[in-house]
N, C-alpha and C positions, 0 to 999 in steps of 0.2 A: 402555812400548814400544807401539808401533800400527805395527798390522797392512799398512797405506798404505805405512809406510817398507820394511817388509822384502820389499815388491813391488817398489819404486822401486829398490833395492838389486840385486835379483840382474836386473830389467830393464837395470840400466846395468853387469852384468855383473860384480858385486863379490861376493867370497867373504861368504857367510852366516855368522854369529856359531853357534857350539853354541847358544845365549841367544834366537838368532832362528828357529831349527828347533823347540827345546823349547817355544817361545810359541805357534809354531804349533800344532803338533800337537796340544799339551795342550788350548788353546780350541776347534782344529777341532774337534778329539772333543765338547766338554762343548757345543758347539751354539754358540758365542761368535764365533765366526768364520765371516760369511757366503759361502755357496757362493760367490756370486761373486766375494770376493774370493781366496778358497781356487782358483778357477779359473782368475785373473790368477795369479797363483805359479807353478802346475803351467805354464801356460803360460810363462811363461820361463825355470823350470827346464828347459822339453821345447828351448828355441831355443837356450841359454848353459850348460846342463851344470851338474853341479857335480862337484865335484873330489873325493879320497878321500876326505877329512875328513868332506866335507857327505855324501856317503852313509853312510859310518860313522855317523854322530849322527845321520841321515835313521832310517835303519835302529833301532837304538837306542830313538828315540822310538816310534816303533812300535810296538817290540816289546814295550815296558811301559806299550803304551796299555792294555790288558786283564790277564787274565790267564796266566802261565806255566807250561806242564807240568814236573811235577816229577817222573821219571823215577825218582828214586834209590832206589828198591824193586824195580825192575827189575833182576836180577841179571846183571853180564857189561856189552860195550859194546852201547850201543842204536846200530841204524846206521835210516837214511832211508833213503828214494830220491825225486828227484822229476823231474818230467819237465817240458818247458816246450809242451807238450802237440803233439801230430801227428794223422794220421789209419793207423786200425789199430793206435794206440801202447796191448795190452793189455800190457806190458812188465811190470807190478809185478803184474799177477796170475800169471805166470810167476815170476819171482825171488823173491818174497817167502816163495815153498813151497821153490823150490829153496835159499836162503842161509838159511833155515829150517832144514829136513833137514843142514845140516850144523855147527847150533848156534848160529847166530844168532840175535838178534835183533830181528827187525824191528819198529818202533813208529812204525805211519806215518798219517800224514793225509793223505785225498785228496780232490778236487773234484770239481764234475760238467762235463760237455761243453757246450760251446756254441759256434753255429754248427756251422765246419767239422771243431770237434774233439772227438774224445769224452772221456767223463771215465770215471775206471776205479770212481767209487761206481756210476755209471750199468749198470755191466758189470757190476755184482755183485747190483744189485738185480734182474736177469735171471733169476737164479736164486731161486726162489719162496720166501719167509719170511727171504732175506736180511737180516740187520739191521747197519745202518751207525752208526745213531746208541745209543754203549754210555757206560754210564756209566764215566767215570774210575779207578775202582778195578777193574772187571772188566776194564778196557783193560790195565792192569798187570797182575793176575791172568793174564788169557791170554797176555799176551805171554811172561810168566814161565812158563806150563804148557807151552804148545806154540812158542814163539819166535815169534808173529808176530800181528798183528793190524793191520787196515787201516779205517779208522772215518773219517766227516766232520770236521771241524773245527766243533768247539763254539763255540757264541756268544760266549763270555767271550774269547776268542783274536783279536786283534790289533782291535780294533775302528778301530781307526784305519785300516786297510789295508781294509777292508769299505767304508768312507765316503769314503775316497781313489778307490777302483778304481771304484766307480758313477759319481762325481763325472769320474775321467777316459777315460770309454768313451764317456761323451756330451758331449766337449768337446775333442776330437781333441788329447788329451796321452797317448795310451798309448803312444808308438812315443818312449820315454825311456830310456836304459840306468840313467841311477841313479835312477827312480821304479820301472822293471821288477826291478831287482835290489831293492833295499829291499821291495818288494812281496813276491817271492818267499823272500829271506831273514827277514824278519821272524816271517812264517809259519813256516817250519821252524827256528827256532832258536825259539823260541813252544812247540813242540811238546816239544823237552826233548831231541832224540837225541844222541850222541855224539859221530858221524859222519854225516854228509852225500853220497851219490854224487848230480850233478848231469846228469842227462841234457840237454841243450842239442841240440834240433832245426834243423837249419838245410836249406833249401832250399826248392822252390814249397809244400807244405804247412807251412812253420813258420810260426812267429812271426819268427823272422830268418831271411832269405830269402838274405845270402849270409858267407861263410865268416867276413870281417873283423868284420860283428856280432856273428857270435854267437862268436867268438873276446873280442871285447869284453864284452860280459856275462858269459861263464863268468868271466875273468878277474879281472870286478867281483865276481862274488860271489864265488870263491874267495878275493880279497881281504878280503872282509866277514867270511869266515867264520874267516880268521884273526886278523882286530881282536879274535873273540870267544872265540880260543883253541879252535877246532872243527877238528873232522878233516874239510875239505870240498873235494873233487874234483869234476871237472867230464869229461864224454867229449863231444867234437862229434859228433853222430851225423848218419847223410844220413833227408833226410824229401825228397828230391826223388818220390819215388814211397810210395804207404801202407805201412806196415810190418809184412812178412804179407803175407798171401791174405785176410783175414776185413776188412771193415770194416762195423761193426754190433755191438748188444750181445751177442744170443746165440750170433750167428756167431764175434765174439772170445772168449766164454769157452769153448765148445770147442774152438776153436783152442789156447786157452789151455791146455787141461786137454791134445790131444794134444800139445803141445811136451813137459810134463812127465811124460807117456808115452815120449817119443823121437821124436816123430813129425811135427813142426814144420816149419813151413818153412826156410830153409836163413836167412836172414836174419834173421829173431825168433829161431831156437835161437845164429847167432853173437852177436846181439846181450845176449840172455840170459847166455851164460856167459861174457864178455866182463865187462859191468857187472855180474855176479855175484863174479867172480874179485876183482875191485877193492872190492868191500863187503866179503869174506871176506880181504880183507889189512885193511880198516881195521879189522874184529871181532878181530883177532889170532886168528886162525883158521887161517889159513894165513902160511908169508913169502913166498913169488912168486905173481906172477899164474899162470905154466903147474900151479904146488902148483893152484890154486884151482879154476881151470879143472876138471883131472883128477878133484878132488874133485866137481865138482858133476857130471862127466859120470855119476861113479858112482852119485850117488843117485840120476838120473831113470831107470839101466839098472837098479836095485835095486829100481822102485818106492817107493823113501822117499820122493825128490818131490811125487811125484802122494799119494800117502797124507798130506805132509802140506797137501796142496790139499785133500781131503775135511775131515781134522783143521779146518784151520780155516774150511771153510763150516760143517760141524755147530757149533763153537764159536760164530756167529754167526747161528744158529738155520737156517741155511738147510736145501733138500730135498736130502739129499744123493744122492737114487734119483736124481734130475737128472744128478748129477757121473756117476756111476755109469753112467747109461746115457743119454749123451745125446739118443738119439732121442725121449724124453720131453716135452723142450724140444717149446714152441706154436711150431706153422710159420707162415709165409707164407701169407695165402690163395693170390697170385698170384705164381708165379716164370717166370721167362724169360731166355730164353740170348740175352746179345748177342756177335752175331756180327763178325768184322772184312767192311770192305769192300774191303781192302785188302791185299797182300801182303810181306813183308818181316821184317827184324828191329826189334824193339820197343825205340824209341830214347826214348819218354817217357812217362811215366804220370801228368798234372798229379795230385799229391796232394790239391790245394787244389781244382780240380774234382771229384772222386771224392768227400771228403769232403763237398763241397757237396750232389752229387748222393744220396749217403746221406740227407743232412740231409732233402732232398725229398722223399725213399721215406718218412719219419718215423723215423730213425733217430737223429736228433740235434735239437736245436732249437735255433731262432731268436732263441727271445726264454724267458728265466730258467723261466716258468709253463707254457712249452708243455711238452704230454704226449709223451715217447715208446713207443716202437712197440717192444717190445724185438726181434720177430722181425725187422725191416726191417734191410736191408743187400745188403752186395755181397759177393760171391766171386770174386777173383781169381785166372782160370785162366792168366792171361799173366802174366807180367813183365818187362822190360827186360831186353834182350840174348836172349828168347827169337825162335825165327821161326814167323814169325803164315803162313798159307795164308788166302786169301779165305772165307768160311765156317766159319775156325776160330771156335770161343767166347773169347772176349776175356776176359767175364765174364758171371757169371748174378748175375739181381737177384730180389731178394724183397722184396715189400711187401704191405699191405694194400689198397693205394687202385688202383681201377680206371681212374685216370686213366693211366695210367701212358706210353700213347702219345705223350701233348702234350708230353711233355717227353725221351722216353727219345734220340730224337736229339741232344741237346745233349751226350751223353756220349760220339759220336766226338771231339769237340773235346779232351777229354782225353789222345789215344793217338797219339802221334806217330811214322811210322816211318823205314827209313833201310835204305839196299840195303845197306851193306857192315853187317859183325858187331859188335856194339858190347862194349867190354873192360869186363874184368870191373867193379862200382862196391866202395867199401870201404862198409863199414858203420861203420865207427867211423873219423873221419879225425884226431881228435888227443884225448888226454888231459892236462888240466889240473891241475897240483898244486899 
């Protein structure tokens, strides 16, 4: 078999062999298959698609490029959660205490942020002596003591998807449904859970910007995830504005810790017990969503939530006088109220600008090696469908860098407004099964 034909094939738009995915993947990995010809492929995979089959076995190879977590010492269903990442999306540092507290548990891998989006390891190393990277057995161990634990993704896991995903962020094939889906399923079915809830962002800050996308990809993986016999659901959620008040690392985990207090904003707590309810039906926990729902409102009013938020920072060596009392957390040198110039109700809040502009305060990075800032971020005192007066605070910003003038302008371009009242937005617009 050479590698030439299996290009020539899906360029002239012919269904790939199982035979001609597994050759691939196997020689990309072992170094046998050059980038550039690995580049021609992904490129007409990203022009001509491939059909269930070829993601299913796309998928597959993947998955048994490395190694697989073996879960089965974990007592009960293991459930995921994963997100196709946003701006303000601390989502799994909320749920993971909340569907915790009520006996789940969680066994989850997570990423870090780049660019416009944050990643929730990033969030957690905010908090001083956080440890992400745990060995194997104590990942089991904790999950089994306290129901949850949230760690990097180890080296041995999915190496093929590591060598794929660099290879296609510098060769314009990322914006593919069956290379994004195989990418993200391989990963989490790699990881060993039971159950899967798939948060899928769509709007100006997502990855799929509008409804029919990302209706399409939830659909593919939900599909992937039943080739593999997994419990895997999908919720469209809106990312046309940050999700929250907080975007930033240490502004999102207090944000975080007060949602699991009660205290949340109105959007991150319906979004929380929402995708909470739906984990705690697939943990056999509860049988309806309103069961699950009720259940978790009780633990964040009981304090179990948040209790088990400190539970597992201490399990993961972190400070927990931080959780405790946040005012601990390192400030901003420099914060400032940005003001509207403008009067009206608040018809948009580009999520993708916002993020950006965090990125710039040093909140997020650009590029893999850059350092962040963990205090830099924004706080959203506005949000859509609220009414702004000239002089109201929009948002106030924290950074370190004293530049901050040369650019702070660029961030009316984000705030759109509008005379009449703008109705209400959902936050969850469909669930996938």
């Amino acid at each position: 078999m050479r590698m030439v034909e299996i290009i020539e094939h899906k360029r002239d738009k012919k269904v790939l062999t199982d035979e001609e995915i597994k050759f691939f993947i196997s020689n990309y990995v072992k170094g046998e298959i050059p980038d550039y010809q690995a580049s021609s492929l992904l490129m007409a995979i990203l022009l001509n698609g491939m059909n269930d089959h070829e993601t299913f076995i796309l998928t597959e190879c993947m998955l048994h490029s490395g190694d697989v977590m073996d879960l089965s010492k974990i007592n009960g269903v293991k459930v995921d959660k994963h997100s196709t990442g946003g701006v303000g999306d601390k989502t799994s540092l909320v749920l993971g205490p909340l569907v915790a507290s009520c006996g789940a548990k969680l066994a989850k891998m997570s990423g870090r942020g780049l660019g416009h989006t944050g990643g929730t390891l990033d969030k957690m190393e905010s908090i001083p002596g956080m440890k992400i990277n745990i060995r194997e057995e104590d990942f089991i161990n904790q999950v089994n003591k306290i129901g949850m634990a949230i760690v990097g993704q180890t080296g041995h896991l999915v190496p093929a998807d590591k060598k794929l995903y660099a290879l296609r962020d510098v060769t314009g094939t990322v914006d593919s449904i069956p290379l994004i889906a195989s990418s993200i399923m391989s990963k989490k079915l790699a990881s060993g859970s039971d159950a899967i809830l798939l948060d899928v962002k769509v709007g100006d800050g997502a990855f799929m910007k509008t409804m029919q996308d990302a209706e399409k990809l939830a659909n593919t993986m939900v599909s992937i995830g039943k080739y593999f016999k997994k419990d895997v659901k999908a919720i469209l959620t809106d990312m046309d504005e940050p999700l929250g008040n907080a975007v930033g690392n240490t502004l999102e985990v207090i944000e975080a810790i007060n949602t699991l207090k009660g205290n949340g904003p109105k959007d991150l707590t319906e979004l929380c017990l929402k995708a909470g309810s739906i984990m705690l039906m697939q943990a056999k926990i509860v049988d309806s969503l309103t069961e699950g729902e009720e259940l978790l409102k009780t633990k964040i009013k009981s304090g179990e939530a948040f209790n088990k938020f400190v539970e597992f920072v201490q399990a993961q060596h972190g400070d927990i006088s931080y959780v405790l009392d946040t005012e601990k957390f390192q400030k901003a040198k420099y914060v400032y109220n940005f003001t509207s110039k403008e009067e009206g109700y608040l018809k948009r809040i580009k999520a993708f600008e916002i993020g950006e502009f965090a990125m710039n305060l040093g909140a997020g990075r650009e590029k893999i090696e850059d350092k962040i800032d963990y205090s830099a971020g924004i706080l959203l005192n506005k949000k859509i469908g609220d009414y702004v007066k000239k002089g109201d605070i929009l948002c106030t910003i924290y950074t370190n860098k004293d530049n901050l003038n040369e650019f702070v302008n660029k961030l009316y371009s984000a705030y759109e407004f509008s005379n009449e009242k703008i109705s209400d937005r959902k936050i969850i617009y469909k669930i996938i099964s």
